[in-house]
C-alpha positions in Angstrom: -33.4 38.1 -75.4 -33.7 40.2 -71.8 -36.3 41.6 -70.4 -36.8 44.6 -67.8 -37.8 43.6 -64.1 -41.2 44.5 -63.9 -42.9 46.4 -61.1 -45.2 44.5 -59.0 -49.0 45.5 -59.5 -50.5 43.0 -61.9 -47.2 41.0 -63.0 -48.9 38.2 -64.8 -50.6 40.6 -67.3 -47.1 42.2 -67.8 -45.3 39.4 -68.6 -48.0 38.0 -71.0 -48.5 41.5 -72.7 -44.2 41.7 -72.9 -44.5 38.1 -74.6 -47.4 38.6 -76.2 -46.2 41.3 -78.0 -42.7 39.7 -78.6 -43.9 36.3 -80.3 -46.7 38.4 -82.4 -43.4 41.1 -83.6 -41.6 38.1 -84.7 -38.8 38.6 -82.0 -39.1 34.7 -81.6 -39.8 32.4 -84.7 -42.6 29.6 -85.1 -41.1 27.2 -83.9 -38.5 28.4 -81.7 -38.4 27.4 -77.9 -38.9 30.3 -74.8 -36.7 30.5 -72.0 -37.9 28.3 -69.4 -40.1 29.2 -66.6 -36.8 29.8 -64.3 -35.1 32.0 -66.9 -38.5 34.3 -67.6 -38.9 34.5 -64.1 -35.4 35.8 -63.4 -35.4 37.7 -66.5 -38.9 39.7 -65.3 -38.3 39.4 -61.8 -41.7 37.3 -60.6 -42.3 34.1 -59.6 -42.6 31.3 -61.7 -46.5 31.1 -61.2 -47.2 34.4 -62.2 -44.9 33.0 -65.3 -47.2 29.8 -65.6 -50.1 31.8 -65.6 -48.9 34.0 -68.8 -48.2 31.1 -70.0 -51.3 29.6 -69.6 -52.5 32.6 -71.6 -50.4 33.0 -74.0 -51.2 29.0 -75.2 -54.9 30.3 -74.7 -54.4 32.5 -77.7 -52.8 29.8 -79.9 -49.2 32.1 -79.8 -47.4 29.1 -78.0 -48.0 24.9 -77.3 -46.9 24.1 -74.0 -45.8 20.9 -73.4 -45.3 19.3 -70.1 -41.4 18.3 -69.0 -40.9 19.9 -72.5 -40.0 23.6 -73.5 -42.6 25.9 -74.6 -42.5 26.8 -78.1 -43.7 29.6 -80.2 -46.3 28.8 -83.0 -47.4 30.6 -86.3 -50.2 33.1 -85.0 -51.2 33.3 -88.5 -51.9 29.4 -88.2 -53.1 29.4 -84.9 -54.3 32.4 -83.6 -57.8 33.7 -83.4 -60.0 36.8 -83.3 -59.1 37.2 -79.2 -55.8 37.8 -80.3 -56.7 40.8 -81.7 -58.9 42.0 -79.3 -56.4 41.6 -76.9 -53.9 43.9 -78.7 -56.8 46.4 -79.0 -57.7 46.1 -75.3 -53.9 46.8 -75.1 -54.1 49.9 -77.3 -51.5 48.1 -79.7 -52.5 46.6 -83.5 -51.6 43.3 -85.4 -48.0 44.0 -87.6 -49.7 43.6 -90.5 -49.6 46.4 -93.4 -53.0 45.6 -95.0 -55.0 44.9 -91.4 -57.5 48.1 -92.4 -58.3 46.9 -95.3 -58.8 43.0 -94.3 -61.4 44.0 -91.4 -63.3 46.0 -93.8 -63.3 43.2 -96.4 -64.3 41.3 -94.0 -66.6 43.5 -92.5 -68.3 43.6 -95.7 -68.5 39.8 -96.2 -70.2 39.1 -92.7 -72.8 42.2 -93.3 -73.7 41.0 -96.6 -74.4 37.4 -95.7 -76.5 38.4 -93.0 -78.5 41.1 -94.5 -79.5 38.3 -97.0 -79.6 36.2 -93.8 -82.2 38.6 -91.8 -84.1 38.7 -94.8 -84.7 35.5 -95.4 -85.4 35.0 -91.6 -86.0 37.6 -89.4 -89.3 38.1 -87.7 -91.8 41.0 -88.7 -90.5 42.3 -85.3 -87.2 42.6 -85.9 -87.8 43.9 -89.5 -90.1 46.8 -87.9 -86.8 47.5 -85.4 -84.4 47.5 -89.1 -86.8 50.4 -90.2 -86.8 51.9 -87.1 -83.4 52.4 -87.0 -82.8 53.5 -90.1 -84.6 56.4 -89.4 -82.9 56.9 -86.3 -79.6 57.0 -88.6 -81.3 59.2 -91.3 -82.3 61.6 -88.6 -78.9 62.4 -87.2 -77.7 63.6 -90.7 -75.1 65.5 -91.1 -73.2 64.6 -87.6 -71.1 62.4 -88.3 -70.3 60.8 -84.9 -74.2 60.7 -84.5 -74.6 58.9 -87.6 -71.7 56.5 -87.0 -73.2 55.6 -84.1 -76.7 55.0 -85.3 -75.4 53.2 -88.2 -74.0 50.5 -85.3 -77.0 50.4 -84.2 -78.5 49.3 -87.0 -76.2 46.8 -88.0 -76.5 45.2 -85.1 -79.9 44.8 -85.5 -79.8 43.6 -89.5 -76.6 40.8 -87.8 -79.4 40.2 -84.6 -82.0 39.1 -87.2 -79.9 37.2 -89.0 -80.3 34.5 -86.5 -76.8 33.4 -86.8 -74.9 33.3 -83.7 -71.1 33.0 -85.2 -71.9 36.2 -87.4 -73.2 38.3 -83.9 -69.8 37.1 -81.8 -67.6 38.2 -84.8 -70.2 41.4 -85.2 -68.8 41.8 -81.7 -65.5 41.9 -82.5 -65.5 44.0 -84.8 -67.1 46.6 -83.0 -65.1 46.4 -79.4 -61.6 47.9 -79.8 -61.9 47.8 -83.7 -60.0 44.5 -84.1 -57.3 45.9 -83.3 -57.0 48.1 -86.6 -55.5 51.3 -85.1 -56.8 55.1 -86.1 -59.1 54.7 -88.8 -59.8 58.6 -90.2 -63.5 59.4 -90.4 -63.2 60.5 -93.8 -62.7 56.2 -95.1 -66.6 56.1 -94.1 -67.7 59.3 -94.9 -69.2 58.0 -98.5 -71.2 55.0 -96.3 -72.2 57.1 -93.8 -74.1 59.4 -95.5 -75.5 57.5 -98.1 -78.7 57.6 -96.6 -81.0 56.7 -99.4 -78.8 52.8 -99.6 -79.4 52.5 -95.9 -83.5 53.0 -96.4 -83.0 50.3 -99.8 -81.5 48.0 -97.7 -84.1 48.1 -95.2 -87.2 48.4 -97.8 -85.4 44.8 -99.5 -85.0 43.4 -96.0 -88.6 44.1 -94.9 -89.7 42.7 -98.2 -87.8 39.4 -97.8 -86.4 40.2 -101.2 -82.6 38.1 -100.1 -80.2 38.7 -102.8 -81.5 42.3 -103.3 -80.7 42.6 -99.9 -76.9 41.1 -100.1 -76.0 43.1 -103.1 -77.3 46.3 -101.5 -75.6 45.5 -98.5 -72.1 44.3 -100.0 -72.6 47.5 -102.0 -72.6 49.7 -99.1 -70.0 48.2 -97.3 -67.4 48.0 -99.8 -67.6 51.9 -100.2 -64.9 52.1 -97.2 -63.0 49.3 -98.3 -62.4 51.1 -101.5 -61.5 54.4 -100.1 -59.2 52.0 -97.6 -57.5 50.5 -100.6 -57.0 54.0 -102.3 -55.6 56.0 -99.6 -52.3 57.1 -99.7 -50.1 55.1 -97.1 -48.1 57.0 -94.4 
């Protein structure tokens, strides 16, 4: 495989986006070696610790196992990789190769925000329930703007994930908001059905402020997997 000398400014995030994105497309298999250090750097035309460093990277993300005296080889990212790889591709503007991605993030989306709506109500503080009811109205209140609404809606997620007092769920909450995981153009429309379903929103935060747990994950799994549904019947390009 050849590569394209690069320019100067920033080489070490070129070469590891170029690899990146050529171990993740499947241009080398798990399992197959890289050129060496030597070859990559004559093939880009760097040196071989701006090479190192993508390296270095590149093993960060679980995409390749560097061993030392031995060749670098490519691992299954489907194995190995994490949620960084994707926010990496979405820093990148680029997405994950993977047909069904819109609809996986939502189902996932939906898991995590059903858990910790039952979560929050089981645990959060009357503080952070009055800031759930706050916000809901804040949400209610910027009907029918869309953007507005999407916005608020964050917001209030964040704050039902925040009381849910579980750090693992807030990090991934994270990552599913910055860059979108990676999913690409998601038309407004998928949402629209959440979004302005205003009266499940105000359930979900009566049954959270009442401590009322499973009432709380059903609503919330019910409102969530409104745009995995209209994900899963869309047409496809």
């Amino acid at each position: 495989m050849t590569f394209e000398p690069l320019s100067r400014e920033s080489v070490s995030d070129q070469v590891f986006g170029r690899l990146r994105d050529a171990v993740v497309a499947g241009r080398y298999a798990a399992g197959d070696p890289l050129p060496s250090e030597r070859e990559l750097a004559a093939a880009f035309g760097v040196n071989r610790h701006a090479i190192r460093e993508a390296l270095r990277r590149l093993q960060q993300l679980g995409l390749v196992r560097v061993s030392q005296g031995g060749a670098t080889r490519v691992q299954d990212w489907r194995a190995t990789a994490g949620l960084d790889l994707a926010m990496t591709l979405a820093a990148a503007e680029d997405v994950l190769p993977v047909a069904t991605l819109n609809r996986d993030v939502l189902e996932m989306r939906a898991c995590i925000g059903a858990d910790a709506a039952r979560l929050c109500a089981e645990r959060a503080e009357p503080s952070a329930r009055d800031l759930i009811a706050r916000a809901v109205e804040e949400y209610a209140a910027a009907v029918p703007d869309l953007a507005r609404m999407a916005e608020a809606d964050l917001a209030l997620w964040r704050r039902i994930v925040e009381g849910s007092g579980n750090i693992a769920y807030l990090l991934a909450f994270n990552s599913l908001t910055a860059g979108a995981l990676a999913v690409g153009h998601m038309p407004p429309q998928r949402r629209t059905a959440e979004l302005l379903d205003v009266a499940a929103h105000r359930r979900l935060s009566e049954l959270i402020g009442a401590g009322d747990a499973a009432g709380a994950e059903g609503a919330a799994r019910a409102l969530l997997s409104a745009a995995v549904a209209a994900e899963t019947e869309s047409p496809r390009p």
